[in-house]
C-alpha positions as CSV (number, residue, x, y, z in Angstrom):
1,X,-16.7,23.3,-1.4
2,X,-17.5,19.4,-1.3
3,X,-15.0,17.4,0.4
4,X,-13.8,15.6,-2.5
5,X,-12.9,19.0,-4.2
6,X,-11.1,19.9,-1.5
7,X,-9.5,16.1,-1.3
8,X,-8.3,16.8,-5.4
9,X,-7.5,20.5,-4.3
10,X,-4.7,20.0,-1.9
11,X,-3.3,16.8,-3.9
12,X,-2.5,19.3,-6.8
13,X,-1.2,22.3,-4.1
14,X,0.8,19.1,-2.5
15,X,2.2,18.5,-6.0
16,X,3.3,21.8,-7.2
17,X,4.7,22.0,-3.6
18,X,6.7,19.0,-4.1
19,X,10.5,18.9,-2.4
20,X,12.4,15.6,-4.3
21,X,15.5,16.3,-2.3
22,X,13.8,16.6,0.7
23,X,11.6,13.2,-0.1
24,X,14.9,11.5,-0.8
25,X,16.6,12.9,2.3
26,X,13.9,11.2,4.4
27,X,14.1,8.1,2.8
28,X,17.9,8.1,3.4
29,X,17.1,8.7,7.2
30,X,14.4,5.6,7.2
31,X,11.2,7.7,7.2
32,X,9.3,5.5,4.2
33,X,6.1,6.4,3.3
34,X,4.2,5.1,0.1
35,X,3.7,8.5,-1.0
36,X,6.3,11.3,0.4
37,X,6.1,15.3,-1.8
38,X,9.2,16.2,0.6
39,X,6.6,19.0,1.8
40,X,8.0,21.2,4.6
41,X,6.1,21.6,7.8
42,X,6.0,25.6,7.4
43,X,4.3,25.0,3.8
44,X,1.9,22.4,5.2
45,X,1.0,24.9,8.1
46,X,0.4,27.2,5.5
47,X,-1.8,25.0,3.2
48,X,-4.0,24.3,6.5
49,X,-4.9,27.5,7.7
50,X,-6.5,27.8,3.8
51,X,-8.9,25.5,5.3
52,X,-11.6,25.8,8.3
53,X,-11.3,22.8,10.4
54,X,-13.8,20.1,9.1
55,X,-14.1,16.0,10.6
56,X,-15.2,14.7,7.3
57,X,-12.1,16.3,5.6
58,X,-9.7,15.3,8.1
59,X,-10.6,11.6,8.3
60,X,-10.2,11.3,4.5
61,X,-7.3,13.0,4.6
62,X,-6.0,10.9,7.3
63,X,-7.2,7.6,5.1
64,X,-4.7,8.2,2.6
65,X,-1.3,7.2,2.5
66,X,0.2,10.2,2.3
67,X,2.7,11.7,4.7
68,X,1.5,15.2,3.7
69,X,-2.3,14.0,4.3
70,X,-1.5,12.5,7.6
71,X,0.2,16.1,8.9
72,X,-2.7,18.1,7.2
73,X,-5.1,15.4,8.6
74,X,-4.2,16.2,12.3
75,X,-3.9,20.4,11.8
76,X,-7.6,20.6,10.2
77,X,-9.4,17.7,12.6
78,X,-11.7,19.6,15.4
79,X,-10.9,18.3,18.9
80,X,-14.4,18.2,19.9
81,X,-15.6,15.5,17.5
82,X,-12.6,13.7,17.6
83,X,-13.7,10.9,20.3
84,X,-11.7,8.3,21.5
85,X,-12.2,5.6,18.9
86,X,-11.7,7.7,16.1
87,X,-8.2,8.2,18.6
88,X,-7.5,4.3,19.1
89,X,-8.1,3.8,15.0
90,X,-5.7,6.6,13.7
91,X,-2.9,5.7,16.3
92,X,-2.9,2.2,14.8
93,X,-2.3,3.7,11.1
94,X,0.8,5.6,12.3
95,X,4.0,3.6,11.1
96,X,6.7,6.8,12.1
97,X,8.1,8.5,14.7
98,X,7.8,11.7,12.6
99,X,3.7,11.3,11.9
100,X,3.8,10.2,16.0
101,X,5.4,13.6,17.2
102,X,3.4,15.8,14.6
103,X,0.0,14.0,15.7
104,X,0.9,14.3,18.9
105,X,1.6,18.3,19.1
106,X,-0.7,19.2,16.8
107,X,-3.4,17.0,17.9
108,X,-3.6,14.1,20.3
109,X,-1.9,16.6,23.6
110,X,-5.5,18.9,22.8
111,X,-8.1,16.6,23.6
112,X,-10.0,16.6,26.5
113,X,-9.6,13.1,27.3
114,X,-5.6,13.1,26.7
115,X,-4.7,11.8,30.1
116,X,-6.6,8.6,30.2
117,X,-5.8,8.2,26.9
118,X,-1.6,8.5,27.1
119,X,-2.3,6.1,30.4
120,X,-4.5,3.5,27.7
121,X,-2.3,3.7,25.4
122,X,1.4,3.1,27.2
123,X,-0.2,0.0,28.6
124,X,-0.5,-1.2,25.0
125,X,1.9,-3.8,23.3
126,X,1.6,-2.1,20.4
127,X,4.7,0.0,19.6
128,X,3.2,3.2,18.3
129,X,0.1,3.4,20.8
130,X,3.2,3.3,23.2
131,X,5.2,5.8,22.1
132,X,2.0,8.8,21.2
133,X,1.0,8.0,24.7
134,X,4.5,8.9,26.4
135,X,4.9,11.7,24.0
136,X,1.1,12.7,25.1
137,X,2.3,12.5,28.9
138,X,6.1,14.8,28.3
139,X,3.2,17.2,26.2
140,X,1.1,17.1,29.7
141,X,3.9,17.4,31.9
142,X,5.2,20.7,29.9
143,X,2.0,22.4,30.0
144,X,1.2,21.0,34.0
145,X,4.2,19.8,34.9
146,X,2.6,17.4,37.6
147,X,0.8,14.2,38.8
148,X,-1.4,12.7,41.5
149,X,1.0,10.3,43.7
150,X,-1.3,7.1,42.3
151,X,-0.4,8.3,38.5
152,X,2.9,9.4,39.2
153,X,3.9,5.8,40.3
154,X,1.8,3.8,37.7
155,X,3.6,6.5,34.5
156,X,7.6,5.5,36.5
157,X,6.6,1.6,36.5
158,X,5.4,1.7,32.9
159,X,8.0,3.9,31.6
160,X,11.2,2.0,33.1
161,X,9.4,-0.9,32.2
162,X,9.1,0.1,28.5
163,X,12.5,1.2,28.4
164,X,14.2,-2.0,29.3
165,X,11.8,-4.5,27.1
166,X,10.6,-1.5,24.1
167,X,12.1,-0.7,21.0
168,X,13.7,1.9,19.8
169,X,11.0,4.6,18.9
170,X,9.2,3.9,22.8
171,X,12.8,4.2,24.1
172,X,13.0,7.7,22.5
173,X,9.2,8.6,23.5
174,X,9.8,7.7,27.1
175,X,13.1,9.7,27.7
176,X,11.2,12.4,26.6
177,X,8.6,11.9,29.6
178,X,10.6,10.9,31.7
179,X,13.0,14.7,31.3
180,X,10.1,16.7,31.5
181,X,9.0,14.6,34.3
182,X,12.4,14.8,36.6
183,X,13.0,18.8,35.2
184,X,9.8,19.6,36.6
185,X,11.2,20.0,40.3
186,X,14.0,19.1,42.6
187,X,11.6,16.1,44.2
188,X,10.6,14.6,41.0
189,X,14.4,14.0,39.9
190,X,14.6,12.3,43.1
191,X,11.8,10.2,43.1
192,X,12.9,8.8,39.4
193,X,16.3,7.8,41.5
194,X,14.8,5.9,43.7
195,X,12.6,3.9,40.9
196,X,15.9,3.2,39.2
197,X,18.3,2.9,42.1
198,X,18.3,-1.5,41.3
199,X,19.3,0.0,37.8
200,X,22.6,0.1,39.0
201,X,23.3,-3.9,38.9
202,X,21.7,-4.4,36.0
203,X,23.3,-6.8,33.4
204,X,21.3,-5.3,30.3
205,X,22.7,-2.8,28.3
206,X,19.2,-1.0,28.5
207,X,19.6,-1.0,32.2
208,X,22.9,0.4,32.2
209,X,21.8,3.2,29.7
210,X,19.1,3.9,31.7
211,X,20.4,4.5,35.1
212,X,23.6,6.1,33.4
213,X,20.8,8.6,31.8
214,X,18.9,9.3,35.0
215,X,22.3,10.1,37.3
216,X,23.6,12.0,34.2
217,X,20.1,14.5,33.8
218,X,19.7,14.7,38.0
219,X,23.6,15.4,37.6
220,X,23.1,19.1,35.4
């Protein structure tokens, strides 16, 4: 099947699937996308596995401005021709923290290159290319759970660093790495302690929150 049958194939399964409540429900909660069906992820994951993985399809999928095309997008893309500027130009097109996280797990935490990438991309001033590559780094730290002593202190700097200057979504993103970071072991919840330990005469309320956060987690 041509891609553009395919393309005019899973618009119409994406409309009979449609969920208005569900579309509305997101909107109410600030996830605005020019074109939402209100599609669950279980039905989505379902209307994926129809497909083999293809490049071509994905990337048109991922063109559209669809929230249903985006998920789709990242389920049917093949990791091994997805190289990293294909990487740097989708991250750019993703606008919320729902299409981050889904890219993320079902995409971005798979490729080869991951590391350098998360590293790339939480060095970035732009807000979403922050927060995939700190949800790319808690994906890492799950699976490995560790880092070289070098990357261990560059990911603390950047992370406290976005915390106290990023917005909300990187905020989210880098409590995320920084849990699965200082649950790994004993010694990493320590380390983290001593990064923050100036935290504690901080006059920002992001400095507060942070080291209240860090003695609260190392405190369970």
């Amino acid at each position: 099947m041509e891609v553009k049958e395919q393309i005019r194939e899973i618009k119409q399964q994406l409309r009979s699937l449609m969920n208005g409540a569900a579309s509305a429900s997101m909107r109410e909660k600030g996830l605005n996308y020019k074109v939402n069906f209100g599609v669950e992820l279980p039905r989505l994951k379902q209307l994926a596995a129809a497909y083999e993985k293809n490049h071509q399809l994905a990337g048109e999928l991922w063109k559209e401005d669809i929230r249903e095309s985006k998920i789709l997008a990242a389920l049917l893309q093949p990791v091994e021709s997805f190289y990293p500027e294909i990487a740097d130009i989708w991250v750019d097109d993703i606008r919320t923290m729902e299409i981050a996280e889904l890219t993320v797990m079902n995409l971005f935490q798979h490729l080869e290159y991951a590391p350098q990438l998360s590293f790339q991309w939480i060095s970035s001033e732009a807000e979403f290319r922050q927060v995939c590559g700190y949800l790319i780094i808690a994906r890492l730290l799950s699976k490995k759970g560790d880092m070289d002593e070098r990357t261990e202190n560059e990911f603390l700097d950047q992370a406290v660093t976005a915390f106290l200057s990023g917005s909300y979504n990187v905020r989210t993103a880098v409590l995320r790495a920084l849990k699965k970071y200082a649950t790994y072991e004993e010694e990493h919840a320590f380390r983290l302690c001593r990064k923050t330990e100036d935290l504690k005469d901080s006059t920002t309320e992001q400095g507060q929150a942070l080291y209240a956060w860090i003695r609260n987690l190392v405190s369970e």
